[in-house]
PDB file of N, CA, C and O in Angstrom:
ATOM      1  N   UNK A   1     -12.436  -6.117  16.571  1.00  0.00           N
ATOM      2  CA  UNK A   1     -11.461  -5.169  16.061  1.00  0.00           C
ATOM      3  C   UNK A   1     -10.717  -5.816  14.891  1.00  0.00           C
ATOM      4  O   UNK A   1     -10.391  -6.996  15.022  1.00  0.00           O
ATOM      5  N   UNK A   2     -10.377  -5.093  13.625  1.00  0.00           N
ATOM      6  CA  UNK A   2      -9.924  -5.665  12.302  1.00  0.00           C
ATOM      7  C   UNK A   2      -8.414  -5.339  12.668  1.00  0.00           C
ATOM      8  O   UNK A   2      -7.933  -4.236  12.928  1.00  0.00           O
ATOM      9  N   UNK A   3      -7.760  -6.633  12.620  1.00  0.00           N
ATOM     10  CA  UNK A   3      -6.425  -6.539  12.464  1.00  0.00           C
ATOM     11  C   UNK A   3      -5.665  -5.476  11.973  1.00  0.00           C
ATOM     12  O   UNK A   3      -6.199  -4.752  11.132  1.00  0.00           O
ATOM     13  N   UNK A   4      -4.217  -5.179  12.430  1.00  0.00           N
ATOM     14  CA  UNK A   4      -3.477  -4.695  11.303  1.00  0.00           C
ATOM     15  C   UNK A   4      -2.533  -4.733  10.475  1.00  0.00           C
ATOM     16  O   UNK A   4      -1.506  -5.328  10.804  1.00  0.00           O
ATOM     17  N   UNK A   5      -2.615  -4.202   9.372  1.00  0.00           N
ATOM     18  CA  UNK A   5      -1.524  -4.925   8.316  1.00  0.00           C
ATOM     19  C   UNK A   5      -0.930  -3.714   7.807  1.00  0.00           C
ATOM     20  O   UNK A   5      -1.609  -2.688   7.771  1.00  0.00           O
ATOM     21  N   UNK A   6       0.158  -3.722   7.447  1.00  0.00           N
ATOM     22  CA  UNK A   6       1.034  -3.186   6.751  1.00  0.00           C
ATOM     23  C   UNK A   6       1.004  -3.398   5.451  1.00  0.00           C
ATOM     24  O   UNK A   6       0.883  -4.489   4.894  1.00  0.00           O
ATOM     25  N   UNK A   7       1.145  -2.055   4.822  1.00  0.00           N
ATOM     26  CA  UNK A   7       1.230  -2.259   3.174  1.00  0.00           C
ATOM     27  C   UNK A   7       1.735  -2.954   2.590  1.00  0.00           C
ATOM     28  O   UNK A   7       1.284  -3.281   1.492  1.00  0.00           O
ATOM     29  N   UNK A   8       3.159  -3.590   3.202  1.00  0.00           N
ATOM     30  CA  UNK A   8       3.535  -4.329   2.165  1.00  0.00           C
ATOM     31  C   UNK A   8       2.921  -5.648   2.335  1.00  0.00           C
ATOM     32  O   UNK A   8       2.825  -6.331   1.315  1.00  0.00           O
ATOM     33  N   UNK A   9       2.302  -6.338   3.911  1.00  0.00           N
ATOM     34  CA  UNK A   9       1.684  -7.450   3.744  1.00  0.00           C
ATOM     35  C   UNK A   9       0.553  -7.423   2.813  1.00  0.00           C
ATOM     36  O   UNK A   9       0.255  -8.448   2.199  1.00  0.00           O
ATOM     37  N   UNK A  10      -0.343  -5.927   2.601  1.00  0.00           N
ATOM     38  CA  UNK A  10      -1.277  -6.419   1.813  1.00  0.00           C
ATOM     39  C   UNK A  10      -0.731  -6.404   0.222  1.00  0.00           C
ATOM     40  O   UNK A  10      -1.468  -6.742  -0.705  1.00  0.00           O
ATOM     41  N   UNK A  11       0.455  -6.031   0.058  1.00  0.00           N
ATOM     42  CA  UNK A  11       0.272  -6.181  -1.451  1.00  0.00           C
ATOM     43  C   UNK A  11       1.345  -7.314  -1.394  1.00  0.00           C
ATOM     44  O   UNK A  11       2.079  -7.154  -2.369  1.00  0.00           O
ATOM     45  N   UNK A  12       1.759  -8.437  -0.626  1.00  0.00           N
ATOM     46  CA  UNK A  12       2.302  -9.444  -0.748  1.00  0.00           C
ATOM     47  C   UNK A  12       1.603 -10.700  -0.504  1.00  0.00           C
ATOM     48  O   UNK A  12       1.940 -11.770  -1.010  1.00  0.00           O
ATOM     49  N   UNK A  13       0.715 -10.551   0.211  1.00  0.00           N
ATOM     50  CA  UNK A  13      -0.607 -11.670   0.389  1.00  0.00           C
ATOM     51  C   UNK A  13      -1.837 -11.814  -0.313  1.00  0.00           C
ATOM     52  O   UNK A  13      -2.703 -12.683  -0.208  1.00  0.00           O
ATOM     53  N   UNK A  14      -1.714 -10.112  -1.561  1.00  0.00           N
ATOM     54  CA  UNK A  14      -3.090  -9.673  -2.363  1.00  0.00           C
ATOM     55  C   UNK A  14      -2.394  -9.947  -3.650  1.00  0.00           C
ATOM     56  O   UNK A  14      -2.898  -9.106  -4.394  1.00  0.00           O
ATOM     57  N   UNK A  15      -1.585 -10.584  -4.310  1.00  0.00           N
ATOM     58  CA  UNK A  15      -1.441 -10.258  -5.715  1.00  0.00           C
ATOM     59  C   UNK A  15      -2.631  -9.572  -6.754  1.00  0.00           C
ATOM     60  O   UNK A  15      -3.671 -10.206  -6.934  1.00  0.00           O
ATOM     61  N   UNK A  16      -2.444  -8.374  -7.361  1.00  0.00           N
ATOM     62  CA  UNK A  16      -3.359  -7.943  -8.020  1.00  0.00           C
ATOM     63  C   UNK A  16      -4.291  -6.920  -7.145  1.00  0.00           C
ATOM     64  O   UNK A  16      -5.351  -6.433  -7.540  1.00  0.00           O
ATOM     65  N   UNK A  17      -3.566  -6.657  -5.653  1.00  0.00           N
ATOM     66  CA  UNK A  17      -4.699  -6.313  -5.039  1.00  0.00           C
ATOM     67  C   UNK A  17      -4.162  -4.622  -5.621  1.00  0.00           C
ATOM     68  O   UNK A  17      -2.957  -4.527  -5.856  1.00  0.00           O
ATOM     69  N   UNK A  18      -5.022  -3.366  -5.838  1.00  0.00           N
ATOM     70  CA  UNK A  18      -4.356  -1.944  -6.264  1.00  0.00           C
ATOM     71  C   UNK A  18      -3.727  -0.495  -5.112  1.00  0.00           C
ATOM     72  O   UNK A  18      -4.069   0.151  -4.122  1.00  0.00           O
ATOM     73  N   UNK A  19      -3.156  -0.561  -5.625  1.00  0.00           N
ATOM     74  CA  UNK A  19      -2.632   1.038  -4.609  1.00  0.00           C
ATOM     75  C   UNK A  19      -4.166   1.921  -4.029  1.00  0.00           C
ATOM     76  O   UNK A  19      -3.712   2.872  -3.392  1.00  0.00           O
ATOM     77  N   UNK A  20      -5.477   1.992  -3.989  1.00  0.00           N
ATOM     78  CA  UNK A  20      -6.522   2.691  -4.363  1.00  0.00           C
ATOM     79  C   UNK A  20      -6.653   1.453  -2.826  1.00  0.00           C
ATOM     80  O   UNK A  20      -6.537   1.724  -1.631  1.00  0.00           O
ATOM     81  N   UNK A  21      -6.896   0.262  -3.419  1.00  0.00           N
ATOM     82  CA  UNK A  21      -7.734  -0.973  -2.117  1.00  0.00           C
ATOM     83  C   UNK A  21      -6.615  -0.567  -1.440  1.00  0.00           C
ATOM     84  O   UNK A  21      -6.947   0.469  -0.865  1.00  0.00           O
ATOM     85  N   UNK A  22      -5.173  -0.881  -1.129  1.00  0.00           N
ATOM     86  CA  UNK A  22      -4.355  -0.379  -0.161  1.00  0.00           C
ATOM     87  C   UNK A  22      -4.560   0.519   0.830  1.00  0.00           C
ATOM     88  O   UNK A  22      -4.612   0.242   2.028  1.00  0.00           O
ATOM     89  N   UNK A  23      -4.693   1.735   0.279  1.00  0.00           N
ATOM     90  CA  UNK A  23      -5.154   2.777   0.731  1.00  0.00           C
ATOM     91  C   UNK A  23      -5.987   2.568   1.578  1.00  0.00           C
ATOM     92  O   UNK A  23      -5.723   2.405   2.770  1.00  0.00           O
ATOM     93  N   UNK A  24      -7.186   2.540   1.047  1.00  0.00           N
ATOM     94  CA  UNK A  24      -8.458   2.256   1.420  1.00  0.00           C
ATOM     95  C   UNK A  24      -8.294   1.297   3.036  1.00  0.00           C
ATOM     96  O   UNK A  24      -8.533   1.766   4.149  1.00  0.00           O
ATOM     97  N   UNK A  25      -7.771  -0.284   2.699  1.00  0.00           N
ATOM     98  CA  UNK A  25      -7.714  -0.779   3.215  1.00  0.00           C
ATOM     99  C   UNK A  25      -6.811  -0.177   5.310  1.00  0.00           C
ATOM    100  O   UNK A  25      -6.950  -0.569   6.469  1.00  0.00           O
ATOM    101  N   UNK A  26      -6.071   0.797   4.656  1.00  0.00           N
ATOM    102  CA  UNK A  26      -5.567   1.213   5.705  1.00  0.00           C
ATOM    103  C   UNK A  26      -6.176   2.643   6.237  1.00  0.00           C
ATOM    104  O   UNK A  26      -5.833   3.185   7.288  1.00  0.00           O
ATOM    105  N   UNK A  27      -7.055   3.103   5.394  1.00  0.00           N
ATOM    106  CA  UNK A  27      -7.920   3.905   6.472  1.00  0.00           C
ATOM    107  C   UNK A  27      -7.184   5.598   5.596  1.00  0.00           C
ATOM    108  O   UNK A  27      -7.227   6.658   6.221  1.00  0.00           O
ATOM    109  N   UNK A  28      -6.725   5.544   4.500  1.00  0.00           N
ATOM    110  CA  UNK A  28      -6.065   6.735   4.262  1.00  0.00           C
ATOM    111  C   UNK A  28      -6.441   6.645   2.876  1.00  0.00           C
ATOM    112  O   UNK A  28      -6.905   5.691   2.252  1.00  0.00           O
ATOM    113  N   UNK A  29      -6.053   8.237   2.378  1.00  0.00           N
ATOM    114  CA  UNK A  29      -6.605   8.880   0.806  1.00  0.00           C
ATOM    115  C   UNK A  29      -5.753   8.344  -0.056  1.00  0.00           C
ATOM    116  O   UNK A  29      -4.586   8.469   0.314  1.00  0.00           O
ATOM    117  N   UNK A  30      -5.898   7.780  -1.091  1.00  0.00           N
ATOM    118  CA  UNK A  30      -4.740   7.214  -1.859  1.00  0.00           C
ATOM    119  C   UNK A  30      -3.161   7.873  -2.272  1.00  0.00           C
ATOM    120  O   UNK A  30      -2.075   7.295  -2.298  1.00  0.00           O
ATOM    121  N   UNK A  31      -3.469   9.157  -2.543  1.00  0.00           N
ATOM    122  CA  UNK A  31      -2.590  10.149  -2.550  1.00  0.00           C
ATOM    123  C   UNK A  31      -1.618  10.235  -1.324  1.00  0.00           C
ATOM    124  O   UNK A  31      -0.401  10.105  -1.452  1.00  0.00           O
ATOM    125  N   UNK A  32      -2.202  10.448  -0.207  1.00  0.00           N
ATOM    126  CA  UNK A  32      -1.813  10.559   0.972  1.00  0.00           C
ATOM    127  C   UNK A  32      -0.563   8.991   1.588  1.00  0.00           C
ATOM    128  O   UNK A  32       0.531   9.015   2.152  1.00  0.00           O
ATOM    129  N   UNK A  33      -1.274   8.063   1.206  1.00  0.00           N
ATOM    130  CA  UNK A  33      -0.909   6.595   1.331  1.00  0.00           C
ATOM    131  C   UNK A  33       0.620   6.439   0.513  1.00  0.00           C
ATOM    132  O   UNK A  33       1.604   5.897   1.016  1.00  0.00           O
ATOM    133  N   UNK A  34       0.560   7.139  -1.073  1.00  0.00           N
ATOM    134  CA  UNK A  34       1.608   7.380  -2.031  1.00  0.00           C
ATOM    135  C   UNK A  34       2.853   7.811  -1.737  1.00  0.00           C
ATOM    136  O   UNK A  34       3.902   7.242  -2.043  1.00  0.00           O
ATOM    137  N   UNK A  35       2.686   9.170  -0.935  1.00  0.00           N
ATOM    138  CA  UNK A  35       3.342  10.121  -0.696  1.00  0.00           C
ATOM    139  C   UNK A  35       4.668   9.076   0.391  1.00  0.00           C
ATOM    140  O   UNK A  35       5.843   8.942   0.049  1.00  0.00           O
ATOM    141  N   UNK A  36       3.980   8.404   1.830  1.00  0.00           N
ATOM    142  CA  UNK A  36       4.135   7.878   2.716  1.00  0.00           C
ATOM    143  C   UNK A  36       4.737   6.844   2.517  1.00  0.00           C
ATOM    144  O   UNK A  36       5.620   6.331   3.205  1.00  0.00           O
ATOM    145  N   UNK A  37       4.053   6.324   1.088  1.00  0.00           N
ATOM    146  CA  UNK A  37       5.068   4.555   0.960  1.00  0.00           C
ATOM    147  C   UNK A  37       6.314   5.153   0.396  1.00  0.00           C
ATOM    148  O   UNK A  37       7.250   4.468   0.810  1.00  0.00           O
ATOM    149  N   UNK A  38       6.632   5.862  -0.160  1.00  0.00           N
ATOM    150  CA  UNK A  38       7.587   6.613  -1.113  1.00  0.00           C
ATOM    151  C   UNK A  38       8.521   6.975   0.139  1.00  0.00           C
ATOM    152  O   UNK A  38       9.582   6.361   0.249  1.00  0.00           O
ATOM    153  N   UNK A  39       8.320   7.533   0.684  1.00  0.00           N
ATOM    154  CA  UNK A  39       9.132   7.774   1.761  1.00  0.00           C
ATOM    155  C   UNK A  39       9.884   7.282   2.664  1.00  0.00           C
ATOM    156  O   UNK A  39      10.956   7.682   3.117  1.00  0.00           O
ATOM    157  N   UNK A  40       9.088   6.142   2.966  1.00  0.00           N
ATOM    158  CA  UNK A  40       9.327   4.598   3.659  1.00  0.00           C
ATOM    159  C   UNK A  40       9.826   4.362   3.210  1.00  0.00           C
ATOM    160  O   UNK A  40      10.995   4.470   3.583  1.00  0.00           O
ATOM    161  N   UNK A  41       9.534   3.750   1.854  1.00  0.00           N
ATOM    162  CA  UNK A  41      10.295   3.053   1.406  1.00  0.00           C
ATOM    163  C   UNK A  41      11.282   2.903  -0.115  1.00  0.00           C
ATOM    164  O   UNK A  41      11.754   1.934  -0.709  1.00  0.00           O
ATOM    165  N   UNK A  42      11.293   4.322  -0.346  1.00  0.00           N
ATOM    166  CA  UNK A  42      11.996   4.891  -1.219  1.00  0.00           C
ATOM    167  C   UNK A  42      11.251   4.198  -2.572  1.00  0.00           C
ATOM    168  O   UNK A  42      12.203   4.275  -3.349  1.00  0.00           O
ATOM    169  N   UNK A  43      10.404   3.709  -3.185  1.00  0.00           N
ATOM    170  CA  UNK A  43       9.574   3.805  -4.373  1.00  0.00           C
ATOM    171  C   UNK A  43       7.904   3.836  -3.978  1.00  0.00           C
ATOM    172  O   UNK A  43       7.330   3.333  -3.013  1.00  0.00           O
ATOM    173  N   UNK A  44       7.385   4.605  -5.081  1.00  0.00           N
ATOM    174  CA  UNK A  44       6.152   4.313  -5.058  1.00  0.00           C
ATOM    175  C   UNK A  44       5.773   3.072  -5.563  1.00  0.00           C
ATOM    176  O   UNK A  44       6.104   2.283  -6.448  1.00  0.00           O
ATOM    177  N   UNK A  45       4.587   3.248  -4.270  1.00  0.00           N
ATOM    178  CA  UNK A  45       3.719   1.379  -4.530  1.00  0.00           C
ATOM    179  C   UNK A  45       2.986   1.059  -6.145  1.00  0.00           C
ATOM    180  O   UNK A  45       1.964   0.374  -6.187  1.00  0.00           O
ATOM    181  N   UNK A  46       3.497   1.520  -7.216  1.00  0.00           N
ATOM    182  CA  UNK A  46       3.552   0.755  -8.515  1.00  0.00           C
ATOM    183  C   UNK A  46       4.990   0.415  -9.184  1.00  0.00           C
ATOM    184  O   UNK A  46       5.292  -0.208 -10.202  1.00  0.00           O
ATOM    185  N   UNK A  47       5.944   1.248  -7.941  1.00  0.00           N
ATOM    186  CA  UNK A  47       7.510   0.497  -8.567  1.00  0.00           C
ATOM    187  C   UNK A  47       6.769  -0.695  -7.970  1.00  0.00           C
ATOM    188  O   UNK A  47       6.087  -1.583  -8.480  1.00  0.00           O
ATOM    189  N   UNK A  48       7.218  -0.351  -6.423  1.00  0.00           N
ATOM    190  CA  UNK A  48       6.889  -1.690  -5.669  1.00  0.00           C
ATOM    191  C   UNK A  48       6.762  -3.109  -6.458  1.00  0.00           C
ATOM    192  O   UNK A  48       7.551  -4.048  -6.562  1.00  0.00           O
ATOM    193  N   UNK A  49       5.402  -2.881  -6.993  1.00  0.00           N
ATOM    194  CA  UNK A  49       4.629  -4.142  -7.701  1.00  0.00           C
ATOM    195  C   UNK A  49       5.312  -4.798  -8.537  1.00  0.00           C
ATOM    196  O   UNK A  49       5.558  -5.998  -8.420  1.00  0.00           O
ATOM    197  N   UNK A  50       5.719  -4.016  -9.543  1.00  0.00           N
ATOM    198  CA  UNK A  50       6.315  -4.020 -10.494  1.00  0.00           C
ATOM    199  C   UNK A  50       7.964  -4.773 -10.099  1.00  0.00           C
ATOM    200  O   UNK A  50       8.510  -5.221 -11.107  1.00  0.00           O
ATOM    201  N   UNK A  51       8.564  -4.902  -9.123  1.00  0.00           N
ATOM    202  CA  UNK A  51       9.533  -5.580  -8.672  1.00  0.00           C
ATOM    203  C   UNK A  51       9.276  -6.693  -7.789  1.00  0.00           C
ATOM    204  O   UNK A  51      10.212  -7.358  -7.345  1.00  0.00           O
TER     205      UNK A  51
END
C-alpha cells in the first residue's frame, strides 16, 4: 500500500514538483485538487509555491 501524503508535503519535499503531478499524485483531477487547496488553505497551489 503507497503511503499518504498531503499536498503540502509533496510540494515541500518535491521542489519543482507541479500542481498537475500533485494532483495526480493524490488520486484527483487537477482542477478538482485547485479548487480544494484554495479552500484549505486560502491560496491556490501556485501562490503556494511562489511563497
Amino acid at each position: 500500500m503507497a503511503p499518504k501524503y498531503s499536498s503540502l508535503q509533496l510540494f515541500q519535499e518535491n521542489p519543482g514538483i507541479t500542481v498537475e503531478q500533485v494532483a495526480h499524485q493524490l488520486g484527483m483531477e487537477t482542477s478538482y485538487f485547485i479548487r480544494i487547496f484554495k479552500r484549505t488553505y486560502g491560496d491556490t497551489p501556485k501562490q503556494f509555491i511562489k511563497h
